[in-house]
Rosetta silent file (secondary structure, phi, psi, omega in degrees, C-alpha in Angstrom):
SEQUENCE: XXXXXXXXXXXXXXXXXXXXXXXXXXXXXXXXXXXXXXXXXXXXXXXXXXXXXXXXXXXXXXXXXXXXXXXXXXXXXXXXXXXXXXXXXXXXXXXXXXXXXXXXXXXXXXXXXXXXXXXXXXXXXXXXXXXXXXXXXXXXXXX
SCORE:     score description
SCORE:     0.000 S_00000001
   1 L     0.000  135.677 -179.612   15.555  235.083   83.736 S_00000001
   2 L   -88.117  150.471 -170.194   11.926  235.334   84.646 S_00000001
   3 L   -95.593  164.007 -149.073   10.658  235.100   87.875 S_00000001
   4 H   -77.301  -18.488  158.798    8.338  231.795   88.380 S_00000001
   5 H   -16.287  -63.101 -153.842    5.758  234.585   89.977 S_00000001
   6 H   -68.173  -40.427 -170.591    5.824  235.890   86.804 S_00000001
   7 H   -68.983  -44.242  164.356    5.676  233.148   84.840 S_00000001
   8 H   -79.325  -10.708  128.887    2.335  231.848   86.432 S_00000001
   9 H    -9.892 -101.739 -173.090    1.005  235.043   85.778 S_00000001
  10 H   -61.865   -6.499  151.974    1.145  235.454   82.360 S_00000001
  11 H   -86.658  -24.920  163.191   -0.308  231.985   82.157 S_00000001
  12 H   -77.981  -25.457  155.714   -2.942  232.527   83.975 S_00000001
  13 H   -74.972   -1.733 -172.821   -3.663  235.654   82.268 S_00000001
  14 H   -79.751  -58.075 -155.035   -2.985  233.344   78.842 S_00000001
  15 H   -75.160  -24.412 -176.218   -5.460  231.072   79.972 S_00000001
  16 H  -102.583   -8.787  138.401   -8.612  233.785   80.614 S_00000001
  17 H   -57.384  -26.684  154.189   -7.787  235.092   77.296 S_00000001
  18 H   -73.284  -53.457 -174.255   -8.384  231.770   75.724 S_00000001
  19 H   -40.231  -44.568 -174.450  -11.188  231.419   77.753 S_00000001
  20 H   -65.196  -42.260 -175.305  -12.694  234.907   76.667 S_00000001
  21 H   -80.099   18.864  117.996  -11.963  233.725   72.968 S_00000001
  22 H   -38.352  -80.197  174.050  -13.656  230.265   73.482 S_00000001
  23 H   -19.386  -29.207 -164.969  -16.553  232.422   74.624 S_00000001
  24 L  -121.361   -1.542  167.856  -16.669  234.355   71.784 S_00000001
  25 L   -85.529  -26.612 -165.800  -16.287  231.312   69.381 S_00000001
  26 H   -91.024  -35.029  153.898  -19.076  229.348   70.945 S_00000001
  27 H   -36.935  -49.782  163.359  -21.271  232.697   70.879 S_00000001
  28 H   -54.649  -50.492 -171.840  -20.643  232.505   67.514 S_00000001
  29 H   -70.292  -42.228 -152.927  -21.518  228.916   66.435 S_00000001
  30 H   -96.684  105.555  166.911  -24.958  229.429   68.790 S_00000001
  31 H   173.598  -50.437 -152.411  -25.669  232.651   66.950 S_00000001
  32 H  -120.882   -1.436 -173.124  -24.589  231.513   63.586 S_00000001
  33 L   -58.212    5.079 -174.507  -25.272  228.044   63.324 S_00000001
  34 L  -104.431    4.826 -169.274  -27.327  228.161   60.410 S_00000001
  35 L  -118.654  166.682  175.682  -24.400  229.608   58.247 S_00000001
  36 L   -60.877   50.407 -178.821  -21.314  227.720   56.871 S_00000001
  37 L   -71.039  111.216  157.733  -18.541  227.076   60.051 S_00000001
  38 L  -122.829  171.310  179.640  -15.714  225.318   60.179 S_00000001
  39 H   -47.837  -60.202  178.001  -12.845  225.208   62.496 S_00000001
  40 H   -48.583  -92.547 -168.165  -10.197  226.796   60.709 S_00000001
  41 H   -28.679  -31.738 -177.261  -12.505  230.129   60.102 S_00000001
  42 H   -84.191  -52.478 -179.029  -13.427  230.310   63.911 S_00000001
  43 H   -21.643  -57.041  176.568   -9.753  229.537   64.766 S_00000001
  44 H   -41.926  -54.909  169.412   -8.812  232.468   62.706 S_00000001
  45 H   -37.514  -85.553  175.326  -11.254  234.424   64.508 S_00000001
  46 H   -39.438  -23.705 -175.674   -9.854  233.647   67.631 S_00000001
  47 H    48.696   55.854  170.385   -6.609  234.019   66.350 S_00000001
  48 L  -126.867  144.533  160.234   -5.756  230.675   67.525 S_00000001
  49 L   -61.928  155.735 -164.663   -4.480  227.490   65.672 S_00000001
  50 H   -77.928  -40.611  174.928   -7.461  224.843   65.038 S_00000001
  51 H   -57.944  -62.752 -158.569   -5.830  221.881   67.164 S_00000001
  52 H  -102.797   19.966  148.256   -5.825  224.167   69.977 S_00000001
  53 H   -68.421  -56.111 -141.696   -8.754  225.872   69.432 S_00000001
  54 H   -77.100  -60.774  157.128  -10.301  222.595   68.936 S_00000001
  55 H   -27.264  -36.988  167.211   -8.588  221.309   72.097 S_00000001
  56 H  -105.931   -3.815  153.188   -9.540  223.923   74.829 S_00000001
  57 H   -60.460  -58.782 -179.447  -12.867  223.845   73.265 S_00000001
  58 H   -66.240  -33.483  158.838  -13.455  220.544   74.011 S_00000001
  59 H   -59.439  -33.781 -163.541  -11.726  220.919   77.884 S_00000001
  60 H  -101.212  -16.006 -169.916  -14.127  224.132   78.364 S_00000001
  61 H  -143.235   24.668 -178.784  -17.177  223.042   76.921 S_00000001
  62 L    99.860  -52.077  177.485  -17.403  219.292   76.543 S_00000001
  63 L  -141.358 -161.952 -171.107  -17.048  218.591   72.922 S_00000001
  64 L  -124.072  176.399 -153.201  -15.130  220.218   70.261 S_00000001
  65 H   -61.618  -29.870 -171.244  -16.752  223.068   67.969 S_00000001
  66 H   -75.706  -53.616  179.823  -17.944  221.013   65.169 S_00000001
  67 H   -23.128  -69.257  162.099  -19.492  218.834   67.584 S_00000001
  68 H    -3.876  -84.617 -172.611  -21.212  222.327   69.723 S_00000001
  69 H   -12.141  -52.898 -171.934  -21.942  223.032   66.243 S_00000001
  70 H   -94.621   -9.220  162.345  -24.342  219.720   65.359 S_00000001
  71 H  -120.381   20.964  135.469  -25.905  219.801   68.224 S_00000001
  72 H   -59.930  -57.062  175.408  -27.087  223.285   68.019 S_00000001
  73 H   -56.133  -18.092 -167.677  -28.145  222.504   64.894 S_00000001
  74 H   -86.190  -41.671 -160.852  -29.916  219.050   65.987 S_00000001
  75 H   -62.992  -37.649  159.220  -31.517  221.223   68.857 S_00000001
  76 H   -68.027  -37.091  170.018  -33.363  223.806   66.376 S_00000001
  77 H   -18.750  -72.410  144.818  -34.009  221.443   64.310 S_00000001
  78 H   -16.925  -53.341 -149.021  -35.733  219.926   67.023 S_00000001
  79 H  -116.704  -40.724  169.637  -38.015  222.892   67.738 S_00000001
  80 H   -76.195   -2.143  179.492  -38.471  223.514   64.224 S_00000001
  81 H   -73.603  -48.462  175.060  -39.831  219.671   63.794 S_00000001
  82 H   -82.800   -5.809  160.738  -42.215  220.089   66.468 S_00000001
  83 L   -72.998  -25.847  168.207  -43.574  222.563   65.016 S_00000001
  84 L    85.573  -17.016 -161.858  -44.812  220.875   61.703 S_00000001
  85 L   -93.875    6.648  170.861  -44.704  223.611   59.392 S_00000001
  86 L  -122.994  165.562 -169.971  -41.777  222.606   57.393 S_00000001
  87 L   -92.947  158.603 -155.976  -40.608  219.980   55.444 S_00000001
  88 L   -69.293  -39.889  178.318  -37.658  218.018   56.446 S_00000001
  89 H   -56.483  -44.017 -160.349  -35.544  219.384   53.371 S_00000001
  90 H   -75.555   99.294  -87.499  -36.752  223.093   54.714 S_00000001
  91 H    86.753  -77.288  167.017  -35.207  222.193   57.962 S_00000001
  92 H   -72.191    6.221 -164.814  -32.452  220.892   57.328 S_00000001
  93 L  -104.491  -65.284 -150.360  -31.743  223.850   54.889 S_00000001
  94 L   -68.703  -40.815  168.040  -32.357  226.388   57.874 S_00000001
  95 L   -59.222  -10.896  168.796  -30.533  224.754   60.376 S_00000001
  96 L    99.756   89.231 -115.624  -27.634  225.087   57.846 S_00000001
  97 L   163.157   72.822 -160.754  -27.882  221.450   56.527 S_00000001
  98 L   -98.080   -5.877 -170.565  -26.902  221.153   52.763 S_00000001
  99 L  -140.699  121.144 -174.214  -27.503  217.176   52.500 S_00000001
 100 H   -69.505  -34.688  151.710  -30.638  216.035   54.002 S_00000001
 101 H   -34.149  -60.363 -171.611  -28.801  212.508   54.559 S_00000001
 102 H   -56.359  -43.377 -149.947  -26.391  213.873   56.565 S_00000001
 103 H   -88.040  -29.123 -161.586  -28.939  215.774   58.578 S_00000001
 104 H   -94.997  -55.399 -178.580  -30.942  212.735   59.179 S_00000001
 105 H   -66.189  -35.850  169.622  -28.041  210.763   60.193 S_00000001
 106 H   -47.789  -82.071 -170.943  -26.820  213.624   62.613 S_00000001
 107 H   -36.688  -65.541  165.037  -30.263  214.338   64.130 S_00000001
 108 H   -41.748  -33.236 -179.338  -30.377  210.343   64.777 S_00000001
 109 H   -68.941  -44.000  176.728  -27.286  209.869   66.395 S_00000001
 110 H   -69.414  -39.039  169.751  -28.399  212.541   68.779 S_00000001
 111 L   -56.899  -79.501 -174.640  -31.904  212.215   69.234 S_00000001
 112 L   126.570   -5.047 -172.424  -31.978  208.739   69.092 S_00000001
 113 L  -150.022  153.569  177.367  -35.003  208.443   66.541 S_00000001
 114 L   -56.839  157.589  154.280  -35.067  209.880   62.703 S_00000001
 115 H   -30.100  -53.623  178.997  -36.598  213.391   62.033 S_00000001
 116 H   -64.847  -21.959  178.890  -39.782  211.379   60.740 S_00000001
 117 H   -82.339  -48.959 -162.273  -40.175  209.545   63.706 S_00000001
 118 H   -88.762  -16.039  178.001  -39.505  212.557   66.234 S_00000001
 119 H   -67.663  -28.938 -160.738  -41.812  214.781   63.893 S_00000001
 120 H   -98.956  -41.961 -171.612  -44.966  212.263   64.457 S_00000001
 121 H   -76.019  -13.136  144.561  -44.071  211.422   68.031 S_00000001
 122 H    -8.708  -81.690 -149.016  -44.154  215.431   68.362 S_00000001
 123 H   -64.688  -39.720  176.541  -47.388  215.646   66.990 S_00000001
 124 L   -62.532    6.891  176.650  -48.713  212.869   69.224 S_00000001
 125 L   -81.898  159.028  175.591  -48.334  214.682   71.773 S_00000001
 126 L   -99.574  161.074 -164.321  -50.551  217.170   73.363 S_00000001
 127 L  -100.311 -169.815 -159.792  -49.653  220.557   72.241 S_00000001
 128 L   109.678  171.378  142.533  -49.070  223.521   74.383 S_00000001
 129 L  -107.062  174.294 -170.367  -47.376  223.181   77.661 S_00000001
 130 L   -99.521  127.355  178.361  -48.303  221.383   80.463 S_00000001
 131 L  -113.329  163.186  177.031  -47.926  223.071   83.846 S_00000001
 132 L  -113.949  155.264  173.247  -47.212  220.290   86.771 S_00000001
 133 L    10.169   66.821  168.712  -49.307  221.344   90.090 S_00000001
 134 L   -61.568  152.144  153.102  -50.558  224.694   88.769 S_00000001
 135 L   -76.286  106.248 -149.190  -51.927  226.434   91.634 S_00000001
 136 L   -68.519  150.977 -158.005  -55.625  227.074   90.925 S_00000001
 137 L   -86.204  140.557 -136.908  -56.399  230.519   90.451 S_00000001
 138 L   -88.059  147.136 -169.608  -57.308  232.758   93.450 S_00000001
 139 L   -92.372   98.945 -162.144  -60.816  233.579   93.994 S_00000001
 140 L   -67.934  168.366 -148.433  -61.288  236.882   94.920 S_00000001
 141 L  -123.688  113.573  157.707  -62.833  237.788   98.397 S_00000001
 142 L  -102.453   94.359 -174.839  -66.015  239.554   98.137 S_00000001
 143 L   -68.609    0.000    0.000  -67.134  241.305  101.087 S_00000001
């Protein structure tokens, strides 16, 4: 019979071994998000089953991997949008994107406005950054 010492032990060493493999799934998806991921394949990885990969993903990090997943992809997306130089197909093909519908309808749900919309209110914008209260630049002391 084990002793209950023991027993919360080895779950808590259970549990920062899931953690570490969580870590190393979500590492993945933000590394790799431009390539073809599903659950099962990270699961595998992890050498966990996909309900409970999919389960302590979503307890550790908020949503569950494909979710991560689409809004990695919505976030470069993002950055490649504001940028202008590609077209919405080339976009969605880099973010890993095979149906530009889909991609449109993701990127809305997240955003909140279509690609075409967030591309132009981009542009209206001024480009560059912006600094808030720079501190004006120091004038050197001539003596």
């Amino acid at each position: 019979m084990c002793h209950p010492g023991w027993t919360r032990a080895l779950t808590a060493a259970q549990h920062l071994s899931d953690l570490a493999r969580l870590r190393r799934v979500r590492d993945r998806i933000d590394r790799e998000y431009a390539r073809p991921l599903n659950v099962e394949a990270l699961a595998r990885e992890a050498d966990m089953p996909p309900a409970h990969l999919s389960r302590q993903f979503r307890l550790a990090y908020g949503a569950s991997p494909d979710r991560y997943l689409t809004a990695r992809r919505v976030e470069r997306a993002a950055t490649l949008l504001r940028s202008g130089d590609l077209t919405l197909t080339e976009v969605a093909s880099a973010v890993g994107c095979s149906s530009q519908d889909t991609f449109a309808t993701r990127f809305t749900e997240l955003v909140g406005m279509p690609p075409t919309a967030y591309r132009r209110h981009a542009a209206e914008q001024v480009p560059g950054t912006v600094r808030n209260r720079e501190a004006p630049a120091a004038v050197p002391h001539l003596a």
